[in-house]
OpenMM code with the backbone's topology and positions (N, CA, C; nanometers):
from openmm import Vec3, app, unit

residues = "UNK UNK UNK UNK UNK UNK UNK UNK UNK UNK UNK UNK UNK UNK UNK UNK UNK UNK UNK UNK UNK UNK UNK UNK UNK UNK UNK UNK UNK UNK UNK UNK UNK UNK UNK UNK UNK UNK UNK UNK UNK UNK UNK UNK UNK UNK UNK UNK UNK UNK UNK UNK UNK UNK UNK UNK UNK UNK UNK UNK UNK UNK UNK UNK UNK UNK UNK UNK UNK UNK UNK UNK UNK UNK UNK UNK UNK UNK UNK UNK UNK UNK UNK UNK UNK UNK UNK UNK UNK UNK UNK UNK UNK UNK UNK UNK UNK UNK UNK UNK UNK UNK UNK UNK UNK UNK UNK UNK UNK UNK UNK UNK".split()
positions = [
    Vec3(1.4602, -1.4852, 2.7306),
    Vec3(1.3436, -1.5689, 2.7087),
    Vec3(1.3433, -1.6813, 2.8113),
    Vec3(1.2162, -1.6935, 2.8659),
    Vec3(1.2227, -1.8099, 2.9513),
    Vec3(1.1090, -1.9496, 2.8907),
    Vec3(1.1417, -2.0580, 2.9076),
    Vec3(1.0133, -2.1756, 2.8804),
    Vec3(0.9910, -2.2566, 2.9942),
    Vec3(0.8776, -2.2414, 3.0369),
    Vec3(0.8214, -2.2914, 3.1478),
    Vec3(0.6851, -2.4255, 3.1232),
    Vec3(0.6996, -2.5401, 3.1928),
    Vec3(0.6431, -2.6118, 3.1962),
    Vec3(0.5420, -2.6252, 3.3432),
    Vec3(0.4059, -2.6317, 3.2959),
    Vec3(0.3586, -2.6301, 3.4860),
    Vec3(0.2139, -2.6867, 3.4524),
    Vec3(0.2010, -2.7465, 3.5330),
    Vec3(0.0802, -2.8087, 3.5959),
    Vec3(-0.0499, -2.8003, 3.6524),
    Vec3(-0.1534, -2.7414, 3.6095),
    Vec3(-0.2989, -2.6727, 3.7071),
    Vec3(-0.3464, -2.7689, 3.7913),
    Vec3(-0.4332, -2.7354, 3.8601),
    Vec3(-0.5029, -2.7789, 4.0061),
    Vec3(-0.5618, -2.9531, 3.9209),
    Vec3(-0.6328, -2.9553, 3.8233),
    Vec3(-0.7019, -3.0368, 3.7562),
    Vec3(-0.5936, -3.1335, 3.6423),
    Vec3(-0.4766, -3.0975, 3.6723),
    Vec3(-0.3779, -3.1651, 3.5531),
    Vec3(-0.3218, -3.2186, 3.4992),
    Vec3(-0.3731, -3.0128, 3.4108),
    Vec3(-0.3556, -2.9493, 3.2563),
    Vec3(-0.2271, -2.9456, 3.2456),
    Vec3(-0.1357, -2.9733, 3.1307),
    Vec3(-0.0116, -2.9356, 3.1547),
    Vec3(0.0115, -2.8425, 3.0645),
    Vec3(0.1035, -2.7143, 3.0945),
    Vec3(0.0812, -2.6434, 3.0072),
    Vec3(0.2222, -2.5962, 2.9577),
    Vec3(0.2404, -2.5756, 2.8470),
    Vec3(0.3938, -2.5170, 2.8237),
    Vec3(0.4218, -2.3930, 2.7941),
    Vec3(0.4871, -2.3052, 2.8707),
    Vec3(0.4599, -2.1513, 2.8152),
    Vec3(0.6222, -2.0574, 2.7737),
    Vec3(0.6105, -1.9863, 2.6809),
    Vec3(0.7513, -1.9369, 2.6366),
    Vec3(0.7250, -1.7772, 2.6196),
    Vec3(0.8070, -1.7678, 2.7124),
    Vec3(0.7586, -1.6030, 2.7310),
    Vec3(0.8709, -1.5529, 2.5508),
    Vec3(0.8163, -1.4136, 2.5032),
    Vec3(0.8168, -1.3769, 2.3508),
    Vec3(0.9274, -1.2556, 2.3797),
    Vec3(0.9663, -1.2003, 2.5106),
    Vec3(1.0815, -1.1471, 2.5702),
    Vec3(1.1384, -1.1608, 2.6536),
    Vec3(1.2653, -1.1290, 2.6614),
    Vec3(1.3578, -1.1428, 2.7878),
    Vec3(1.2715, -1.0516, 2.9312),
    Vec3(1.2659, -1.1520, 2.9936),
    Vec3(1.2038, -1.1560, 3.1255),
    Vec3(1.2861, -1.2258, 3.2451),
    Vec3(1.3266, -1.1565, 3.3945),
    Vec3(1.3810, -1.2370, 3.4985),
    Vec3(1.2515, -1.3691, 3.5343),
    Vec3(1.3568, -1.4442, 3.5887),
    Vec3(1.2894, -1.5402, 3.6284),
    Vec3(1.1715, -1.4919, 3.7691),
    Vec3(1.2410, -1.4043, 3.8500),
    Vec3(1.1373, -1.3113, 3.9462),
    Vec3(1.0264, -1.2706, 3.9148),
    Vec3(1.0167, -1.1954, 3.7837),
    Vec3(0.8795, -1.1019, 3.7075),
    Vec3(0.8074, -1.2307, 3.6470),
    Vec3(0.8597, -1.3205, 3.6112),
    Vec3(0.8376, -1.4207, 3.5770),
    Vec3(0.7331, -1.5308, 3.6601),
    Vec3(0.7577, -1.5509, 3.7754),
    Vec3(0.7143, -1.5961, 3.8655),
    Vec3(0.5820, -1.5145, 3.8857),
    Vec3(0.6079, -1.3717, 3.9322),
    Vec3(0.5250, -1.2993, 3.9713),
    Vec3(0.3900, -1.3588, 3.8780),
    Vec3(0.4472, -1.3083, 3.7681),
    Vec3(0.3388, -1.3126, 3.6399),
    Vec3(0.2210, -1.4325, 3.6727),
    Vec3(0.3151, -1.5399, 3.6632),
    Vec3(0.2021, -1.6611, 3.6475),
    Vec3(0.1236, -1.6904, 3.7751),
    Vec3(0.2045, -1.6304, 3.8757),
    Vec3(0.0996, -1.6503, 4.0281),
    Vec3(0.0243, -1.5426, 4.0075),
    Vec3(0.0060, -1.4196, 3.9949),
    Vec3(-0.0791, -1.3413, 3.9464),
    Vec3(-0.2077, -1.3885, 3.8413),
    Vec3(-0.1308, -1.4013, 3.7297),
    Vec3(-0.2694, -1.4590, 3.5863),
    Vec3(-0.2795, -1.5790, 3.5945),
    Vec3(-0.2068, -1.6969, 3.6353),
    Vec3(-0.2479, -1.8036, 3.6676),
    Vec3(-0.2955, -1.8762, 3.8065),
    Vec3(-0.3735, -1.8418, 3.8622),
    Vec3(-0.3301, -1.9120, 4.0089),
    Vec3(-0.3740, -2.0063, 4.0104),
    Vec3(-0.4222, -2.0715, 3.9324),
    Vec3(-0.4626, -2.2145, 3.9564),
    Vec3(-0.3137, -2.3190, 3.9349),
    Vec3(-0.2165, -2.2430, 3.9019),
    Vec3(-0.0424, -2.3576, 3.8867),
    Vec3(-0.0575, -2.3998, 3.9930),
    Vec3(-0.0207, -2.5274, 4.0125),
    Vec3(0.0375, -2.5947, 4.0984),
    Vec3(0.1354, -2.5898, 4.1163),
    Vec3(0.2393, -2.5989, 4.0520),
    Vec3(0.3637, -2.6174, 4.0013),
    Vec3(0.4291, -2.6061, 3.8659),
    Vec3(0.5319, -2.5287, 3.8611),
    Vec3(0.5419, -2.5054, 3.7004),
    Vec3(0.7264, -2.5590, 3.7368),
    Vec3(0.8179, -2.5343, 3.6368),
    Vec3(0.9432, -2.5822, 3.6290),
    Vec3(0.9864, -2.4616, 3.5238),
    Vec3(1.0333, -2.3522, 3.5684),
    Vec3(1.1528, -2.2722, 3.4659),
    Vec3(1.2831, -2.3430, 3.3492),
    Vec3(1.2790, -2.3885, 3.2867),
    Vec3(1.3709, -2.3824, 3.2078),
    Vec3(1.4867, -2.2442, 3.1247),
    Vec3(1.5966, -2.2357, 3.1463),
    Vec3(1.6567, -2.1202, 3.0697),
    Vec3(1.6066, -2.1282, 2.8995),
    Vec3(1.5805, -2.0191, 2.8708),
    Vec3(1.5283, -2.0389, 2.7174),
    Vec3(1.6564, -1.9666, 2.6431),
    Vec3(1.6053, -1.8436, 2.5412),
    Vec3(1.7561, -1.8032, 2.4864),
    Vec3(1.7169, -1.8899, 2.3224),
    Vec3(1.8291, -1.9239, 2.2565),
    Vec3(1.8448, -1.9535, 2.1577),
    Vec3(1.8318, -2.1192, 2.1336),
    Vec3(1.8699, -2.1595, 2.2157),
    Vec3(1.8568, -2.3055, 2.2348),
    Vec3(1.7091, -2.3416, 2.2777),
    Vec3(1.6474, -2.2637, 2.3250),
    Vec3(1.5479, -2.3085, 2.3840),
    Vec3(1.3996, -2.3018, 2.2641),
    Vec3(1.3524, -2.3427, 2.1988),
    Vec3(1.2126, -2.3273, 2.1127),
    Vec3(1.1036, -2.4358, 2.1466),
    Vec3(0.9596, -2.3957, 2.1425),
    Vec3(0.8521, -2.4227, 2.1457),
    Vec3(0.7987, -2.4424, 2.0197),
    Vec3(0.8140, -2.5406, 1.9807),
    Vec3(0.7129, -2.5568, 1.8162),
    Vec3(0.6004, -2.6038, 1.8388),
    Vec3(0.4788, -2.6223, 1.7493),
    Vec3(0.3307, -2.7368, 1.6605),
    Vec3(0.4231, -2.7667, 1.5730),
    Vec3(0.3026, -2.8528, 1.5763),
    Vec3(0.3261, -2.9423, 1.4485),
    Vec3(0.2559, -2.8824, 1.3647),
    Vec3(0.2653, -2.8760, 1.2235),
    Vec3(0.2049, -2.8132, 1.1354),
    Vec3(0.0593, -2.8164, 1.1234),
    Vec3(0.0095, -2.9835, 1.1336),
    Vec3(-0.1419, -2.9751, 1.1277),
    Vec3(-0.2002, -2.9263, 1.2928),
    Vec3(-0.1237, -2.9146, 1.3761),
    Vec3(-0.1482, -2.8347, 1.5356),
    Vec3(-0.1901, -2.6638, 1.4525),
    Vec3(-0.0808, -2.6455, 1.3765),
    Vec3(-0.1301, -2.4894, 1.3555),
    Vec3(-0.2521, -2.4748, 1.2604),
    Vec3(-0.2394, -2.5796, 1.2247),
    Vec3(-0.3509, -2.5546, 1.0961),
    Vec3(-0.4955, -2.5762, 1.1271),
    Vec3(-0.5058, -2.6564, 1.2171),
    Vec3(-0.6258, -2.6933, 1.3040),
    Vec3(-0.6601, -2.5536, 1.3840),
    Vec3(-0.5761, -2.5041, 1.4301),
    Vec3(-0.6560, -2.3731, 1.5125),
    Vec3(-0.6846, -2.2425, 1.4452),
    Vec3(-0.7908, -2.1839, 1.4673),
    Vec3(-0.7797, -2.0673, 1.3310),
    Vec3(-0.7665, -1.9905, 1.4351),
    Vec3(-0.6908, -1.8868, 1.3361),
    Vec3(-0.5984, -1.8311, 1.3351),
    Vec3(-0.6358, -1.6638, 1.3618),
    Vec3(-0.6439, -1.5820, 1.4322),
    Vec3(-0.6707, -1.4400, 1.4543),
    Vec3(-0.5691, -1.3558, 1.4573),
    Vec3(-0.6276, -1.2316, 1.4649),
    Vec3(-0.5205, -1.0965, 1.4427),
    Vec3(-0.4650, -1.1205, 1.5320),
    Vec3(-0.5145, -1.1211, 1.6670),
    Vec3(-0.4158, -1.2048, 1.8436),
    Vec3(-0.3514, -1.2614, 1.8297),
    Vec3(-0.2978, -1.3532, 1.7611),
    Vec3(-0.2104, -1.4353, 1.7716),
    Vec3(-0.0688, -1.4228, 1.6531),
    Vec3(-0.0612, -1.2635, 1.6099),
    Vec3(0.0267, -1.2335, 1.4994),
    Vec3(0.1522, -1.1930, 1.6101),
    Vec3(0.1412, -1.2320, 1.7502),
    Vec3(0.2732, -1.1550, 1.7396),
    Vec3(0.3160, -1.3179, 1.8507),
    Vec3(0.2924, -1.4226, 1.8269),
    Vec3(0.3454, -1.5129, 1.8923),
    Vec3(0.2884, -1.6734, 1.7843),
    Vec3(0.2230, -1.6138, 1.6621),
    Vec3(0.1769, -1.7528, 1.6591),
    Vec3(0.3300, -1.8225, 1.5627),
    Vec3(0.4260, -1.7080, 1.4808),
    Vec3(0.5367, -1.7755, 1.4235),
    Vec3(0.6017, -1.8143, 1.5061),
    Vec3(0.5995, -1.7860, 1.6578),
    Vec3(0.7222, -1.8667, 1.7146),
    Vec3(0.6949, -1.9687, 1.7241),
    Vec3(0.5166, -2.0183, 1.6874),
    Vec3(0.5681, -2.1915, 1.7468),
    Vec3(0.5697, -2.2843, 1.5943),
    Vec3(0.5853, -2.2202, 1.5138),
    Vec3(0.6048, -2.2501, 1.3610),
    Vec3(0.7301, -2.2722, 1.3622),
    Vec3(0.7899, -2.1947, 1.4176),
    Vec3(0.9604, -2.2184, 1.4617),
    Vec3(1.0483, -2.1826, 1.2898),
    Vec3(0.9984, -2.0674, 1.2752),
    Vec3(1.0364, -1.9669, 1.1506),
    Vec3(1.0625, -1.8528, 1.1772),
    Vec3(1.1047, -1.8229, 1.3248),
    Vec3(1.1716, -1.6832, 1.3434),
    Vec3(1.2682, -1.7227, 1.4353),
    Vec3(1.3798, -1.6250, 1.4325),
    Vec3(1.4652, -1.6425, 1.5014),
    Vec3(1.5729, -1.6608, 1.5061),
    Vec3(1.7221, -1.6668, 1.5427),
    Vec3(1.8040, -1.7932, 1.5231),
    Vec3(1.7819, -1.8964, 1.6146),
    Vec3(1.8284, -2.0084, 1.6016),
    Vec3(1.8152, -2.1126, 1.6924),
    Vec3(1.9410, -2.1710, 1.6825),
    Vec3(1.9947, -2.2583, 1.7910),
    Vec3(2.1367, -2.3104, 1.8685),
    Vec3(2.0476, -2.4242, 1.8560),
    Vec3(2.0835, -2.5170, 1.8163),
    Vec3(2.0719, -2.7047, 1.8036),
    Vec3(2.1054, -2.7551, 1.9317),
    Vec3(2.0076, -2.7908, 1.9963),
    Vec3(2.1177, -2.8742, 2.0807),
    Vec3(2.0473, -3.0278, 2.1068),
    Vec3(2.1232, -3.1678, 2.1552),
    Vec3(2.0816, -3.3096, 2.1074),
    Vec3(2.0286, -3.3318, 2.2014),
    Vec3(1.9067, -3.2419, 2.3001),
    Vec3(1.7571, -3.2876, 2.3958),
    Vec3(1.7060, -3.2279, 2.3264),
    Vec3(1.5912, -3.3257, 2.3468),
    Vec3(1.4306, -3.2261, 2.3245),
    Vec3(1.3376, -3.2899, 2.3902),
    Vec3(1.2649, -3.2103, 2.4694),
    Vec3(1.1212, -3.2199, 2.5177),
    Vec3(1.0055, -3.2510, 2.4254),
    Vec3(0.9580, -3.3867, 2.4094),
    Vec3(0.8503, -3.3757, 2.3440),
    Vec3(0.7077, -3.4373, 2.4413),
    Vec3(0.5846, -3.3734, 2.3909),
    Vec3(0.4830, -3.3659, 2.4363),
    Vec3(0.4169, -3.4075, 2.3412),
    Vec3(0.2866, -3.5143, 2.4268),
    Vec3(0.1931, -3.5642, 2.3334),
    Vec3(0.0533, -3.5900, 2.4676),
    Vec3(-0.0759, -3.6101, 2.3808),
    Vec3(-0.1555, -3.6401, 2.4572),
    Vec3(-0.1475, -3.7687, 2.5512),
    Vec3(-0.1995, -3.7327, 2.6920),
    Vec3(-0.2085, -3.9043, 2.7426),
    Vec3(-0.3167, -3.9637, 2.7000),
    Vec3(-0.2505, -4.1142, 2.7189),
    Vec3(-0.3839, -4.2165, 2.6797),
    Vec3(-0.3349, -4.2913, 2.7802),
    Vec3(-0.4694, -4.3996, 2.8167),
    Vec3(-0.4422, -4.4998, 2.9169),
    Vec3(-0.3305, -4.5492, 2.8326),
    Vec3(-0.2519, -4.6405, 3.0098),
    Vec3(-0.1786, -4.8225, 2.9491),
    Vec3(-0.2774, -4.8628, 2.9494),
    Vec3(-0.2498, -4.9834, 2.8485),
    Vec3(-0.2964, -5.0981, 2.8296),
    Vec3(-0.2511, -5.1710, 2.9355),
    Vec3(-0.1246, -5.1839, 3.0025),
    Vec3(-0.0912, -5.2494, 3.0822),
    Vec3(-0.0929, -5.2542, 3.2230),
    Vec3(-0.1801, -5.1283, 3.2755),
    Vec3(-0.2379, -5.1054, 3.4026),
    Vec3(-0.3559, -5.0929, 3.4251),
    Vec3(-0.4058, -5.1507, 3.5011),
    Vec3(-0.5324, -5.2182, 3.5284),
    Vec3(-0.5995, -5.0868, 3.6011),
    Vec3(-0.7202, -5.0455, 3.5212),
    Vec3(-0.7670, -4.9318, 3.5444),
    Vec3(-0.8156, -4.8696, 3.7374),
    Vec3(-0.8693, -5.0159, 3.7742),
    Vec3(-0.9000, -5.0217, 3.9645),
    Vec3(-0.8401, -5.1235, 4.0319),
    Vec3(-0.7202, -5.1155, 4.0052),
    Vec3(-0.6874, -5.2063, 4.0557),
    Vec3(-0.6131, -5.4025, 3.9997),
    Vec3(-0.5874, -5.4146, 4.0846),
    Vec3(-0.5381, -5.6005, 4.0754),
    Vec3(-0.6900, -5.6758, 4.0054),
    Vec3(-0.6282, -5.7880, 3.9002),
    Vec3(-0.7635, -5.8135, 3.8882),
    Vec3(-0.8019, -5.9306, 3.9762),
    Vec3(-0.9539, -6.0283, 3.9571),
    Vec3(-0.9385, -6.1530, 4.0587),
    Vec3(-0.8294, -6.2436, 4.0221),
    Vec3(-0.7467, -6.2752, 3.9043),
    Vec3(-0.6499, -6.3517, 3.9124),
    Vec3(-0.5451, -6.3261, 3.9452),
    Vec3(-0.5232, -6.2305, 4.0201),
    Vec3(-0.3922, -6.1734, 4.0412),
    Vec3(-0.3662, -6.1825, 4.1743),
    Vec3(-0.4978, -6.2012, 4.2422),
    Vec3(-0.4553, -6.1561, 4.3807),
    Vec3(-0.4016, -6.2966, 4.4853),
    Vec3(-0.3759, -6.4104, 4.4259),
    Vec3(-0.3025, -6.4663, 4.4582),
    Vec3(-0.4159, -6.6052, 4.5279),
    Vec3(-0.5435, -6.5874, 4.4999),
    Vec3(-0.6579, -6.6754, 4.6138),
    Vec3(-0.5951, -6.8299, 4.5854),
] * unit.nanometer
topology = app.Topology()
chain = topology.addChain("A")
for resn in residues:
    res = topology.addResidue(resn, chain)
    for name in ("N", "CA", "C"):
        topology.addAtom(name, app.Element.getBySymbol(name[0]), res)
């Protein structure tokens, strides 16, 4: 299993966990093929340690089709065994800072 994190032309960031053991080569292939808009993605080793969850109201919010019966428990994170380990990647939407000034320095800043 591999989990890959990558980036589109406009970015999207996207997180993807392949559902079988796949080389990192076929792997590659794959997403420059069906994706070509990546910019850049980042391989991570997946395996047992490695899982992709939602959050519960994430799953519950999207309805739910026959398509998605053979990948939607993995991100329920109720199949499997899983290896613990003390990182985790978490992801959330961006929002502006508050503390960076959307264009720039403002007029009191610039020192007049």
């Amino acid at each position: 299993f591999q989990t890959v994190v990558a980036e589109d032309g406009q970015g999207a960031i996207l997180v993807i966990k392949t559902v079988d053991i796949v080389s990192l080569h076929h792997l590659a292939d794959c997403l420059h093929r069906q994706l070509p808009a990546l910019q850049q993605a980042m391989a991570m080793d997946g395996g047992a340690s490695s899982d992709v969850i939602a959050s519960p109201d994430l799953l519950h919010a999207a309805q739910e089709t026959s398509s998605q019966a053979g990948w939607r428990s993995l991100l329920a994170g109720t199949t499997g065994v899983h290896i613990p380990l003390p990182t985790v990647i978490g992801i959330t939407p961006r929002t502006p800072s508050r503390s960076t000034p959307a264009h720039g320095p403002s007029q009191s800043t610039r020192g007049h």
